[in-house]
C-alpha positions as CSV (number, residue, x, y, z in Angstrom):
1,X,8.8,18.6,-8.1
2,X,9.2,14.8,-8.6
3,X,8.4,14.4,-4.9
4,X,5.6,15.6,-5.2
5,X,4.3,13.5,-8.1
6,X,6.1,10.5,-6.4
7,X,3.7,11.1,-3.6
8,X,0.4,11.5,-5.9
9,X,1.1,8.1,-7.4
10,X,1.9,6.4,-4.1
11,X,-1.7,7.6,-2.8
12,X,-3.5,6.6,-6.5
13,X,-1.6,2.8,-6.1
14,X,-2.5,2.8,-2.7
15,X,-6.1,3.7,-3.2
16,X,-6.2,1.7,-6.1
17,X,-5.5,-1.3,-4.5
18,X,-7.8,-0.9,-1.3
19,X,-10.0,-0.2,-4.1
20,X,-9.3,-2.8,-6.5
21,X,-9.5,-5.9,-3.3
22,X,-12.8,-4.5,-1.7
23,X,-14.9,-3.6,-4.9
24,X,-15.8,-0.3,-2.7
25,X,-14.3,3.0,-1.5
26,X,-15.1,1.9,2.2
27,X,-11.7,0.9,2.5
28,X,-9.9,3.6,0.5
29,X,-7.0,4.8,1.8
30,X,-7.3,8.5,2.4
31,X,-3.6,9.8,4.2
32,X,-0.3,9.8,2.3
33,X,1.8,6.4,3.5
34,X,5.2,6.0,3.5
35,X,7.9,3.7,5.2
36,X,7.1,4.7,9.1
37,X,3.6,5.5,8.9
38,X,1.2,2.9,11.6
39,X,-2.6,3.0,12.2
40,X,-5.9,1.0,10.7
41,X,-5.2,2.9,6.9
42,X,-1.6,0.9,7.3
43,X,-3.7,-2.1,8.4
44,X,-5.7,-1.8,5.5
45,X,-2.7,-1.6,2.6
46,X,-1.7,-4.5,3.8
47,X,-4.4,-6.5,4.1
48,X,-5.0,-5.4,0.4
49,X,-1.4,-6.1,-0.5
50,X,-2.0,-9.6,1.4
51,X,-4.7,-10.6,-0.9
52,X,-3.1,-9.9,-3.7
53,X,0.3,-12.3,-2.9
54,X,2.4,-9.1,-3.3
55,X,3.1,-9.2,1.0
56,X,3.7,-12.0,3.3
57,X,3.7,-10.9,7.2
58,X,5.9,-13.2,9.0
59,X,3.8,-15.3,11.5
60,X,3.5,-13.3,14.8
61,X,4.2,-9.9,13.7
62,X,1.3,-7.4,14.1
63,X,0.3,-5.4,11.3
64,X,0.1,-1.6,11.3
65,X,3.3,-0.9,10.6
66,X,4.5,0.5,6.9
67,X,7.9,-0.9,7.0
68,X,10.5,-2.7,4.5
69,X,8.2,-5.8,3.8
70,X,5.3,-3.1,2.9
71,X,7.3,-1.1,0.6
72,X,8.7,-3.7,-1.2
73,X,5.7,-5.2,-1.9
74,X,3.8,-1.1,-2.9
75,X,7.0,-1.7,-5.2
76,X,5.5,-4.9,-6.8
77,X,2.1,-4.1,-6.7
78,X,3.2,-0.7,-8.7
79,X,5.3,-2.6,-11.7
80,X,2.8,-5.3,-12.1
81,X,-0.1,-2.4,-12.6
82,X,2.2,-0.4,-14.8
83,X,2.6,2.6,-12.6
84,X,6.3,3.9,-11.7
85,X,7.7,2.6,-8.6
86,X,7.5,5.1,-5.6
């Protein structure tokens, strides 16, 4: 059962944070992401999470790619909000 309410809450702070950079729900994240997911909705978290300060993609890397660097900073993004860490 907590699985499945750590999920919800990763896709509301997800959402929430496409949400909260763009001002719209043209960039809302609509697929459950998790450390190993790729594709434009990845591309979109992290731009978000880029605006924000809570990720810095190392020069030359691509983006598209929910790894370490984007959890950790879904981590910080999730205290500094008040919502649990997921």
């Amino acid at each position: 059962m907590k699985s499945i309410f750590s999920k919800i809450a990763l896709v509301v702070a997800v959402l929430a944070i496409a949400l909260s950079v763009t001002g719209s729900a043209s960039a809302a994240i609509t697929s459950y992401l998790t450390v190993g997911s790729t594709g434009p909705q990845v591309v979109e978290l992290q731009t978000a999470l880029e605006a924000q300060g809570y990720l810095v993609i190392p020069a030359g890397t691509a983006k598209g790619y929910f790894g370490a660097l984007t959890k950790a900073a879904v981590i910080k993004w999730q205290a500094a909000v008040g919502l649990p860490a997921t």
